[in-house]
Each structure stands twice: as C-alpha cells, then as structure tokens.
PDB file with SEQRES, HELIX, SHEET and CRYST1 records, atoms N, CA, C and O in Angstrom:
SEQRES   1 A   69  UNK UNK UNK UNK UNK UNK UNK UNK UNK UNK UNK UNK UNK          
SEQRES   2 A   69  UNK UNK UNK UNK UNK UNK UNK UNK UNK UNK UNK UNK UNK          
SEQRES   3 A   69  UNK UNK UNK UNK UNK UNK UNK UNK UNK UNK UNK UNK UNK          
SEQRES   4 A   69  UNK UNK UNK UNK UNK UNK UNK UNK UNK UNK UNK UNK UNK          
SEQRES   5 A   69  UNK UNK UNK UNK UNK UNK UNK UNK UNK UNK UNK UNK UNK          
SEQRES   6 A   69  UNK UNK UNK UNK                                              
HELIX    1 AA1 UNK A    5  UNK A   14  1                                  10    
HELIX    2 AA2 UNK A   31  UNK A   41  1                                  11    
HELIX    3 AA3 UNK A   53  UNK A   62  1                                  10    
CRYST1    1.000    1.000    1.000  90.00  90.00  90.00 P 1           1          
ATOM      1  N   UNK A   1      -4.725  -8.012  16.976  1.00  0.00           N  
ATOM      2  CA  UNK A   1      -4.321  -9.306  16.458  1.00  0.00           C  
ATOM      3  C   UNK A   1      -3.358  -9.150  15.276  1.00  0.00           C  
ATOM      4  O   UNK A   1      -2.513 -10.031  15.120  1.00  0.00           O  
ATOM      5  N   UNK A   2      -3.407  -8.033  14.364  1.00  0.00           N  
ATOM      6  CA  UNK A   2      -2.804  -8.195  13.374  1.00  0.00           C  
ATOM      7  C   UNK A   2      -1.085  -7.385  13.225  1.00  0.00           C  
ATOM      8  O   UNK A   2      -0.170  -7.604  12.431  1.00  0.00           O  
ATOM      9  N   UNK A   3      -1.224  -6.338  14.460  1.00  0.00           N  
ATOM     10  CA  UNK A   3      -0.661  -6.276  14.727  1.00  0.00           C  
ATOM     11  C   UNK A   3       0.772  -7.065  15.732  1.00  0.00           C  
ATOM     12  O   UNK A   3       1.822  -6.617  16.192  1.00  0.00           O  
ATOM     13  N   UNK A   4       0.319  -7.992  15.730  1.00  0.00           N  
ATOM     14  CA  UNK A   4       0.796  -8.902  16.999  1.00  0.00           C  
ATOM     15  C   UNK A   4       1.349 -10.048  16.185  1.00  0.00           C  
ATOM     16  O   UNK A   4       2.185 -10.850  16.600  1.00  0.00           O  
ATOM     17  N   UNK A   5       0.657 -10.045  14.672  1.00  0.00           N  
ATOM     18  CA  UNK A   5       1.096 -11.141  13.864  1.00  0.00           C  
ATOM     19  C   UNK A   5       2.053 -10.280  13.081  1.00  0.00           C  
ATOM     20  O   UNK A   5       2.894 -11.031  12.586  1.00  0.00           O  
ATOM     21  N   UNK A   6       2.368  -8.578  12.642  1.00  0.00           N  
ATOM     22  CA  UNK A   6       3.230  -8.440  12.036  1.00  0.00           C  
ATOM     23  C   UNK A   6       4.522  -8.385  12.907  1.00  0.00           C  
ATOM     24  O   UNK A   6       5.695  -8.263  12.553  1.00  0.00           O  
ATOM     25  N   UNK A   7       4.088  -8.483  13.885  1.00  0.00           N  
ATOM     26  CA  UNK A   7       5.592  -8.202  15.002  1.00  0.00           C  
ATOM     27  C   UNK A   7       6.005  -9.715  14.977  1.00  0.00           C  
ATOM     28  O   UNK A   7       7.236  -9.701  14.959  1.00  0.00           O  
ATOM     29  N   UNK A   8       5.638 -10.799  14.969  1.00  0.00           N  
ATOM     30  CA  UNK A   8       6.032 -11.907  14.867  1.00  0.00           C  
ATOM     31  C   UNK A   8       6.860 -12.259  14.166  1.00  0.00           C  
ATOM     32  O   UNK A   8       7.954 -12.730  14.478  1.00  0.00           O  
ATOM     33  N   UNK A   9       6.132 -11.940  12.427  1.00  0.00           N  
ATOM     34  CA  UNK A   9       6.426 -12.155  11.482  1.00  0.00           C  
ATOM     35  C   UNK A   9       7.831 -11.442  11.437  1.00  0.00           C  
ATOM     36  O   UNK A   9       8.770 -12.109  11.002  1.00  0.00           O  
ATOM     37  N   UNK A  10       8.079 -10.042  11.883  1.00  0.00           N  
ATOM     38  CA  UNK A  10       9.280  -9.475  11.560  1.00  0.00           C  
ATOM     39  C   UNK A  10       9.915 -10.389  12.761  1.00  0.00           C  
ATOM     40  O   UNK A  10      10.614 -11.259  12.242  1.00  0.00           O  
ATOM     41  N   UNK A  11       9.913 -10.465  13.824  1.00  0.00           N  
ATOM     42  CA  UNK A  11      10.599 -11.660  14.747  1.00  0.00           C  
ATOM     43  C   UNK A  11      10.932 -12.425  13.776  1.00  0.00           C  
ATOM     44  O   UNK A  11      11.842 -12.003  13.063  1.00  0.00           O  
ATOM     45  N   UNK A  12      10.522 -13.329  13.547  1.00  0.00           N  
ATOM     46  CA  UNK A  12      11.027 -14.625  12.794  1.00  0.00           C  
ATOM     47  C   UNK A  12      11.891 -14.774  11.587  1.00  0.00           C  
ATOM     48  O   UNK A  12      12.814 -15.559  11.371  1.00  0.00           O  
ATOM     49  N   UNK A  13      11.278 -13.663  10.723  1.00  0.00           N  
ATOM     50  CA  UNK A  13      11.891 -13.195   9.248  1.00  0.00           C  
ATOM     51  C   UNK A  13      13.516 -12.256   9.107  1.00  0.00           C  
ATOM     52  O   UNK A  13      14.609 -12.573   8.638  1.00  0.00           O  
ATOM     53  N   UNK A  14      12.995 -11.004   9.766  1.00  0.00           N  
ATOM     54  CA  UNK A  14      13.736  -9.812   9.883  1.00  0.00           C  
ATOM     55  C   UNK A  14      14.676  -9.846  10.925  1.00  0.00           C  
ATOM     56  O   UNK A  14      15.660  -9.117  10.801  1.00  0.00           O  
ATOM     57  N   UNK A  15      14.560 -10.620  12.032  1.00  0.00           N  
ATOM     58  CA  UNK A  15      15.416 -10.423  13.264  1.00  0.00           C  
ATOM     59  C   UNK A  15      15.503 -11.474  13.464  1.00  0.00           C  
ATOM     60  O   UNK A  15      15.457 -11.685  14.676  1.00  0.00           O  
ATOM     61  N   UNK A  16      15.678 -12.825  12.563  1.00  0.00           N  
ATOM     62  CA  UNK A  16      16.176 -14.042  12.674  1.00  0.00           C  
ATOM     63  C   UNK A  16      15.817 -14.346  14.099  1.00  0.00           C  
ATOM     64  O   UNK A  16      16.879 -14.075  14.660  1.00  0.00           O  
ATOM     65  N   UNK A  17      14.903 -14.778  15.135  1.00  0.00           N  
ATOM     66  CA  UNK A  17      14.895 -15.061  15.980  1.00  0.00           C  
ATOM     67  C   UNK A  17      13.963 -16.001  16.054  1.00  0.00           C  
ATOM     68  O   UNK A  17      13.293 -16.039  17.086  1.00  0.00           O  
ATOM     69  N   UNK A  18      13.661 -17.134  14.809  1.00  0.00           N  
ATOM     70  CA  UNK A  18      12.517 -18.083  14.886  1.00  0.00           C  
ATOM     71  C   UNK A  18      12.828 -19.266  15.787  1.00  0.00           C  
ATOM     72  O   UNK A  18      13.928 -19.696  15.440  1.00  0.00           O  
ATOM     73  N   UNK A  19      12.231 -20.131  17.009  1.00  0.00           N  
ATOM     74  CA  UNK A  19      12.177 -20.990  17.448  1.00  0.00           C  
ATOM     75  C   UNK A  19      13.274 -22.475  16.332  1.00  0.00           C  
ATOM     76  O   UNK A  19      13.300 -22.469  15.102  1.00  0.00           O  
ATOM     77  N   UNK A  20      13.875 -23.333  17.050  1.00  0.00           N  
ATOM     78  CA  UNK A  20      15.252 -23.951  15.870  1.00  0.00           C  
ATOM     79  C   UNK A  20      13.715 -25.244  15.534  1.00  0.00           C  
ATOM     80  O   UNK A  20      13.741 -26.110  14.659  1.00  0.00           O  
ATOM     81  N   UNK A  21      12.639 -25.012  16.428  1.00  0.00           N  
ATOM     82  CA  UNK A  21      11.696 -26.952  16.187  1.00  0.00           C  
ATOM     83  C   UNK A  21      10.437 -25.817  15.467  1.00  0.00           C  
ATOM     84  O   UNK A  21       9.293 -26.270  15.478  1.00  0.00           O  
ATOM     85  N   UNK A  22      10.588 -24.683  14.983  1.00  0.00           N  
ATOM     86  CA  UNK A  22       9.450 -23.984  14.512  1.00  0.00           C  
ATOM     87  C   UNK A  22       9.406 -24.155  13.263  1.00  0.00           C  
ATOM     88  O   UNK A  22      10.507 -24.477  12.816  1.00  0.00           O  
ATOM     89  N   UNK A  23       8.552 -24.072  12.455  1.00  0.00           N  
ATOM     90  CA  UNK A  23       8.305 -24.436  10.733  1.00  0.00           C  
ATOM     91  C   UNK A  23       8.527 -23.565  10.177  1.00  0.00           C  
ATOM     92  O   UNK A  23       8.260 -22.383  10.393  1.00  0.00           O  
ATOM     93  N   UNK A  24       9.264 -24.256   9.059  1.00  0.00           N  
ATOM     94  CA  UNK A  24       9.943 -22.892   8.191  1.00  0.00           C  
ATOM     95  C   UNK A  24       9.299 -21.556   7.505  1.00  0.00           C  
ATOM     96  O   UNK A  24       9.804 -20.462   7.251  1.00  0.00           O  
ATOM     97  N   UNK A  25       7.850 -22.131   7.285  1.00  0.00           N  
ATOM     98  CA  UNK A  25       6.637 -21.431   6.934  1.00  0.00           C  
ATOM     99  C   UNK A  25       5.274 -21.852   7.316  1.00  0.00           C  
ATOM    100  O   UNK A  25       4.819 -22.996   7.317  1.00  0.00           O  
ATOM    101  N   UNK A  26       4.875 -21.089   7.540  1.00  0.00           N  
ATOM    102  CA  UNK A  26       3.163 -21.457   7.701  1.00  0.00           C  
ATOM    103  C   UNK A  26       2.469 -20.395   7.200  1.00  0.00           C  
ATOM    104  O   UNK A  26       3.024 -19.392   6.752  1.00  0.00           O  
ATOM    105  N   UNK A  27       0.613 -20.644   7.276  1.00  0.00           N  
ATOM    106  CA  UNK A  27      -0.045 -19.779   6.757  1.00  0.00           C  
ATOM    107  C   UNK A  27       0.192 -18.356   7.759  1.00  0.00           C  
ATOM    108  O   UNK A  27       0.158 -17.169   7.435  1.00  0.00           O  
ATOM    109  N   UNK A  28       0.365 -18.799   8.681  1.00  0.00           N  
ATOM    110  CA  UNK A  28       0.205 -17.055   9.877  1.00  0.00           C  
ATOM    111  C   UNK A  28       1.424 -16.530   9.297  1.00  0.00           C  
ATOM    112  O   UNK A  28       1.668 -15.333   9.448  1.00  0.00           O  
ATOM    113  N   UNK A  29       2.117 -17.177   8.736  1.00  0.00           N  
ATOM    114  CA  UNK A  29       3.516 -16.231   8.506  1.00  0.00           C  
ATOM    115  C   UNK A  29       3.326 -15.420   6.953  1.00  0.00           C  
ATOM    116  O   UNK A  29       4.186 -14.582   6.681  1.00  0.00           O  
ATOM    117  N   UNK A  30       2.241 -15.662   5.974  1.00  0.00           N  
ATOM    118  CA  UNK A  30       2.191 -15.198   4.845  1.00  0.00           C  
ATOM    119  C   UNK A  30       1.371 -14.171   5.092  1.00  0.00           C  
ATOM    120  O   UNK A  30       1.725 -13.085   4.633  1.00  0.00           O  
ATOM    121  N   UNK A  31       0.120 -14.234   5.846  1.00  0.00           N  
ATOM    122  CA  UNK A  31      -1.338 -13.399   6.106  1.00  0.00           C  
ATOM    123  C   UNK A  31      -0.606 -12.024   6.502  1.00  0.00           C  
ATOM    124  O   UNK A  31      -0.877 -11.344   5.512  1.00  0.00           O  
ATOM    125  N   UNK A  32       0.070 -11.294   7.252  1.00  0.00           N  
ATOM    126  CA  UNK A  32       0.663 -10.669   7.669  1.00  0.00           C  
ATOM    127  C   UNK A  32       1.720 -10.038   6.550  1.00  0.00           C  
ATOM    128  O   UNK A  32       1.883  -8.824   6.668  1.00  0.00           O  
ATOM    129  N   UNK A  33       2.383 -10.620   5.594  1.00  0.00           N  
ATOM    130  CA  UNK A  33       3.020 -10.189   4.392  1.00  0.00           C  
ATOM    131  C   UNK A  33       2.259  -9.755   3.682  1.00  0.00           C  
ATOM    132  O   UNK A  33       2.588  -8.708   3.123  1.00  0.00           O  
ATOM    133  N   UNK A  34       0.993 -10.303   3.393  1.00  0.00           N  
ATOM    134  CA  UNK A  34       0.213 -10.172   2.231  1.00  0.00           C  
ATOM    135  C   UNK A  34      -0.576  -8.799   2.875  1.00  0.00           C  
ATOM    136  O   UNK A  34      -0.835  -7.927   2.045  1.00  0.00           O  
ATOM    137  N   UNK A  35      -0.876  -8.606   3.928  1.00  0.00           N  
ATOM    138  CA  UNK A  35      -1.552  -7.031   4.474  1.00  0.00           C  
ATOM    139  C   UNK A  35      -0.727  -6.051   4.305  1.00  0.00           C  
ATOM    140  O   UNK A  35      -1.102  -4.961   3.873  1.00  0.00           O  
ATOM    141  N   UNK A  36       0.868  -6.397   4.720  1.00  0.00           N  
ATOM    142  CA  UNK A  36       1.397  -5.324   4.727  1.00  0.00           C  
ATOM    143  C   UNK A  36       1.617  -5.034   3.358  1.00  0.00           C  
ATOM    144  O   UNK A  36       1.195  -3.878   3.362  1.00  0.00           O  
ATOM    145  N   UNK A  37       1.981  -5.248   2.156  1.00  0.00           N  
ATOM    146  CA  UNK A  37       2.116  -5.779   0.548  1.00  0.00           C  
ATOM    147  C   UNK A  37       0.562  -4.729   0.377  1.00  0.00           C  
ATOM    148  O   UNK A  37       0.536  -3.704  -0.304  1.00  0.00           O  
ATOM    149  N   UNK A  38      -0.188  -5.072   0.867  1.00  0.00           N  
ATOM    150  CA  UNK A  38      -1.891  -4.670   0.095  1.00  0.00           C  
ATOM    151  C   UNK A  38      -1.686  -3.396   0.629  1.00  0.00           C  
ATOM    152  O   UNK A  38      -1.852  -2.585  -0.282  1.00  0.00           O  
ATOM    153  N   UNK A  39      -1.290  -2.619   2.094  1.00  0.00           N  
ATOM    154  CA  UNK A  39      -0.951  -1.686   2.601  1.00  0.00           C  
ATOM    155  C   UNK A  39      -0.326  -0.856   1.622  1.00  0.00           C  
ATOM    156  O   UNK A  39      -1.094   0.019   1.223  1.00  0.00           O  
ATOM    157  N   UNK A  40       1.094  -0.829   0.968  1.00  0.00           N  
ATOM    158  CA  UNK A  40       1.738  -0.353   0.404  1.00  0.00           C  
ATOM    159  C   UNK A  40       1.539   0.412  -0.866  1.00  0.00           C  
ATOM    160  O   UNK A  40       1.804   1.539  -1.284  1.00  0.00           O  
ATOM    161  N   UNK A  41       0.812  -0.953  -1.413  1.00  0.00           N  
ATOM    162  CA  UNK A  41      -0.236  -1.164  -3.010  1.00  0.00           C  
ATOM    163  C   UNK A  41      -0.631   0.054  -2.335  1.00  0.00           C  
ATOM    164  O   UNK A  41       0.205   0.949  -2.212  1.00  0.00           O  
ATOM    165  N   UNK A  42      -1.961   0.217  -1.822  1.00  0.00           N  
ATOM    166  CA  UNK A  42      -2.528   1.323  -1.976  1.00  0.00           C  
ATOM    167  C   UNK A  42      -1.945   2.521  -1.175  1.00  0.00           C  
ATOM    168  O   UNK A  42      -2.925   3.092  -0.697  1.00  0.00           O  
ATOM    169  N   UNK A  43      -1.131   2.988  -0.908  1.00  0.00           N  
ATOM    170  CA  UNK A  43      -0.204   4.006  -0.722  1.00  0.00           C  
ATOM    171  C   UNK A  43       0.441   4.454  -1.818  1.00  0.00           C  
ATOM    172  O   UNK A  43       0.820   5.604  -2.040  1.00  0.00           O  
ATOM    173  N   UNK A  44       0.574   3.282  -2.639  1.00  0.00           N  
ATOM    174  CA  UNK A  44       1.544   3.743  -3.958  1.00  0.00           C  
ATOM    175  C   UNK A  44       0.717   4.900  -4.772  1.00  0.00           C  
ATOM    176  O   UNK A  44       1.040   5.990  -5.244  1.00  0.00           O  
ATOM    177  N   UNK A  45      -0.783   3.978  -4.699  1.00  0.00           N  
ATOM    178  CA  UNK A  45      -1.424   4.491  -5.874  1.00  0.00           C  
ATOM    179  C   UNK A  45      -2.345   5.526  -5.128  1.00  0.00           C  
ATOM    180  O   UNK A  45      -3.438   5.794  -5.625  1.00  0.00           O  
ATOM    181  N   UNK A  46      -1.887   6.202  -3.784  1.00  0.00           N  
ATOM    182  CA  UNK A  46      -2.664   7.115  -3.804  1.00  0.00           C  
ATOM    183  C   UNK A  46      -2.123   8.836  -3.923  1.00  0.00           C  
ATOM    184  O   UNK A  46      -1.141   9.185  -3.268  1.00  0.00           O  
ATOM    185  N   UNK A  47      -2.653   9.549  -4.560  1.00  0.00           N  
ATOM    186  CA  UNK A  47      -2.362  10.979  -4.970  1.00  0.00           C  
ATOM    187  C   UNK A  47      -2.550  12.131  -3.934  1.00  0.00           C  
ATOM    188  O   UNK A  47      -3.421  11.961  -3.080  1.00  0.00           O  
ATOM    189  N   UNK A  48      -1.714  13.459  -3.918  1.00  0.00           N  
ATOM    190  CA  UNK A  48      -2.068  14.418  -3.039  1.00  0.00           C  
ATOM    191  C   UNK A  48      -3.400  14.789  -3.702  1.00  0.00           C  
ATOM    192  O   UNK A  48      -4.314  14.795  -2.877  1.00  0.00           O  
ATOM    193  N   UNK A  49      -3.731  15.059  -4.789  1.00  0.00           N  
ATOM    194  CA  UNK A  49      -4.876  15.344  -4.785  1.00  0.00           C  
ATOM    195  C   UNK A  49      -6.210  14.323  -6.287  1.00  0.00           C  
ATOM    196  O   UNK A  49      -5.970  13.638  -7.282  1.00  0.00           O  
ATOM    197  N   UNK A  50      -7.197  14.687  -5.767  1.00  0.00           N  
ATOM    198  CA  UNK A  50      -8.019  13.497  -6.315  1.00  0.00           C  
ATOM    199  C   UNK A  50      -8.208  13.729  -7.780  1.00  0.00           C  
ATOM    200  O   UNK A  50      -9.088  13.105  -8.373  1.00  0.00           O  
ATOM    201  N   UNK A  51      -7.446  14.581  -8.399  1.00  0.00           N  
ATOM    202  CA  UNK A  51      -7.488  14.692 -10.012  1.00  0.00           C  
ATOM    203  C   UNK A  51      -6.319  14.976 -10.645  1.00  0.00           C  
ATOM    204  O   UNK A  51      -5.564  15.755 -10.063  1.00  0.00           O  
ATOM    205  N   UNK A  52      -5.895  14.413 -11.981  1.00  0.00           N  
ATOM    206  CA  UNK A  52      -4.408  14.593 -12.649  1.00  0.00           C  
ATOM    207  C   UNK A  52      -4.647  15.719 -13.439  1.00  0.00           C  
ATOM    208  O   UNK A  52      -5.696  16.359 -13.508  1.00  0.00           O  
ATOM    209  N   UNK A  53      -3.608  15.911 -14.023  1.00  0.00           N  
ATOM    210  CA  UNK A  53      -2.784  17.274 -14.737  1.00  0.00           C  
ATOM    211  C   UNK A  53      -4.067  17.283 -15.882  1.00  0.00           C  
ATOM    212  O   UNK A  53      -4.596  18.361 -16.155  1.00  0.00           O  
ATOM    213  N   UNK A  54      -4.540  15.991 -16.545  1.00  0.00           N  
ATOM    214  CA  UNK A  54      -5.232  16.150 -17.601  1.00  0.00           C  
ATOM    215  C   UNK A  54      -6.406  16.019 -17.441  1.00  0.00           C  
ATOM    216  O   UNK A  54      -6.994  15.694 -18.473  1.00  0.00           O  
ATOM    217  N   UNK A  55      -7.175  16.165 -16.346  1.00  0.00           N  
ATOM    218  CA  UNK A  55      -8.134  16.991 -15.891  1.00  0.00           C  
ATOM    219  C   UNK A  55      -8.467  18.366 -15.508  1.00  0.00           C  
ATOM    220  O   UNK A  55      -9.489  19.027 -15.684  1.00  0.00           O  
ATOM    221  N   UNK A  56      -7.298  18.644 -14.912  1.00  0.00           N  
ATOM    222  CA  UNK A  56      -7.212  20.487 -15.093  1.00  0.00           C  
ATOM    223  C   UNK A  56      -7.048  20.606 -16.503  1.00  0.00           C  
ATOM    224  O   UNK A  56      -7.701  21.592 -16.846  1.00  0.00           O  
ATOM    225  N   UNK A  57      -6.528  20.114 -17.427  1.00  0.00           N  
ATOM    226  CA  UNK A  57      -5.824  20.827 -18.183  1.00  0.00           C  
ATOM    227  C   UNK A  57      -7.637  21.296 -19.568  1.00  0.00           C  
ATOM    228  O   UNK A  57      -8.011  22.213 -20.299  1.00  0.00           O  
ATOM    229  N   UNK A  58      -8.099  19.947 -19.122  1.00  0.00           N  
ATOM    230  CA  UNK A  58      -9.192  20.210 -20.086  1.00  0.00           C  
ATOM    231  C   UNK A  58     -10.426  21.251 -19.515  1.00  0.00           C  
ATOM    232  O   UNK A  58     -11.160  22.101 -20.019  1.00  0.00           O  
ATOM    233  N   UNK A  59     -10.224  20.719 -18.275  1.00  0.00           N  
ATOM    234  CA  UNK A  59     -11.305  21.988 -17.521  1.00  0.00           C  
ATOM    235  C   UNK A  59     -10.801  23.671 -17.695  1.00  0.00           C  
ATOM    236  O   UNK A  59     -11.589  24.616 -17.725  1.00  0.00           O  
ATOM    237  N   UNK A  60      -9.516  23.761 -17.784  1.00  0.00           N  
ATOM    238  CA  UNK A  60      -9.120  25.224 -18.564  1.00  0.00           C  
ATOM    239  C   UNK A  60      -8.975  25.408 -19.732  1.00  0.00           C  
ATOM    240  O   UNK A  60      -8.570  26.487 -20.165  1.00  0.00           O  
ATOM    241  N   UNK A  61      -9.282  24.366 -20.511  1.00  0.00           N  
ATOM    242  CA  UNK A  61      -9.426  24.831 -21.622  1.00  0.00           C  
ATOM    243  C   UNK A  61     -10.946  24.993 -22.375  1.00  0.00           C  
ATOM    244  O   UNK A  61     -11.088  25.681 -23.386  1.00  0.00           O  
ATOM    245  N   UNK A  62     -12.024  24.272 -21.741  1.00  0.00           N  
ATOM    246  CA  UNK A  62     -13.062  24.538 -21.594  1.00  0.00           C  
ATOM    247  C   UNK A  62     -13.853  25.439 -21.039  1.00  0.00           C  
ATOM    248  O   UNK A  62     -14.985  25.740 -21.421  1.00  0.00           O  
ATOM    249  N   UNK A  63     -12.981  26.086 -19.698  1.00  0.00           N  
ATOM    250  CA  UNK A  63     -13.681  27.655 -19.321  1.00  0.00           C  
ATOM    251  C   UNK A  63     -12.585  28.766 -20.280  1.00  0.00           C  
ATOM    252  O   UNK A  63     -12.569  29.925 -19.864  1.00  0.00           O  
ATOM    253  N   UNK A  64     -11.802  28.491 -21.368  1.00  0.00           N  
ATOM    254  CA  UNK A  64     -11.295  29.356 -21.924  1.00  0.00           C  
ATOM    255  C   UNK A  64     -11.888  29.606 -23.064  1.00  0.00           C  
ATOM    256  O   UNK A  64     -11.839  30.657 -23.703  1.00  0.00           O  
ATOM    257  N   UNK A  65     -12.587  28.404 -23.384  1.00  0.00           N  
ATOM    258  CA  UNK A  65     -13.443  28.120 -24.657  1.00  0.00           C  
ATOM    259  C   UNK A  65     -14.489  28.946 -24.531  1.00  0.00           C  
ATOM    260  O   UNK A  65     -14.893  29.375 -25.612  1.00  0.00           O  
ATOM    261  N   UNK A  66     -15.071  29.319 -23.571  1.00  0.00           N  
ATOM    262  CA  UNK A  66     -16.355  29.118 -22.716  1.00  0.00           C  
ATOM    263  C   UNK A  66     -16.099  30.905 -22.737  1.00  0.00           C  
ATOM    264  O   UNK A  66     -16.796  31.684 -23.387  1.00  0.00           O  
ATOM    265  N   UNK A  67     -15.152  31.219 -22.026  1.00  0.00           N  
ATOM    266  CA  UNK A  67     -15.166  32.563 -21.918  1.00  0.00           C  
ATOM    267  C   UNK A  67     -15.183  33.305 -22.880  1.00  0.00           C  
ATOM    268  O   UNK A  67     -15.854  34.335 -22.942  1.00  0.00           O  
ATOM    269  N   UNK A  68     -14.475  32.893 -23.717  1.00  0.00           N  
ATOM    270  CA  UNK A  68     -13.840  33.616 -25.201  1.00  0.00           C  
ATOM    271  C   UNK A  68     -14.976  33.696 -26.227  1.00  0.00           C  
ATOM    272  O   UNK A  68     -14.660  34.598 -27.002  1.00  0.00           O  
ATOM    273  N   UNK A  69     -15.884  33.290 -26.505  1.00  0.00           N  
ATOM    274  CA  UNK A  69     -17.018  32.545 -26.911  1.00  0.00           C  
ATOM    275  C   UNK A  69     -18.266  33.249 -26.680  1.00  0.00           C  
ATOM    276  O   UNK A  69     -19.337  32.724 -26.983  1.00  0.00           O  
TER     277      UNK A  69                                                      
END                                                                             
C-alpha cells in the first residue's frame, strides 16, 4: 500500500502527470511525503558504528590510566 502511494505521489508531483479534475492536494498526497521525510531523518542520523570518537577516546584513556597505575 505504501508503496503504491509513493509511486503516485511521485506521478502526480515529480512527473507532472496529475488527472486536470484531480485536487491540488489531499491528505494521501502528504502521508507518503511525510514517510519518506521520516525515512531520511533517520538515515541521516544513523552512524557506521554505534559509538563516537569521544567514547573511544575516554575508554583509552581510562585503560591507560588503568594500566599505568
């Protein structure tokens, strides 16, 4: 189904091919923006891996602490 509504949506939007007695907007035409939009969002914010630089950085400095010690 949702697939079937983003192919529409690019029909109508992207490839100008909307019906001339069809409405300029409706709700089926936003639901489908707003997934693909939420899609993206979390693509943006996702990382190759599940911890940043300043998590290694303290965990080596804590087994350096640790060793030295």
């Amino acid at each position: 189904m949702r697939l079937n509504s983003l192919y529409e949506f690019e029909q109508k939007w992207l490839r100008g091919t909307a019906l001339p007695d069809e409405q300029l907007i409706g709700s089926s035409d936003i639901q489908p923006l707003n997934d693909l939009a939420g899609s993206f969002e979390a693509l943006r914010r996702m990382r190759a891996f599940p911890f940043d630089k300043t998590i290694v950085l303290k965990t080596v400095r804590r087994c350096r602490h640790h060793c030295c010690h």
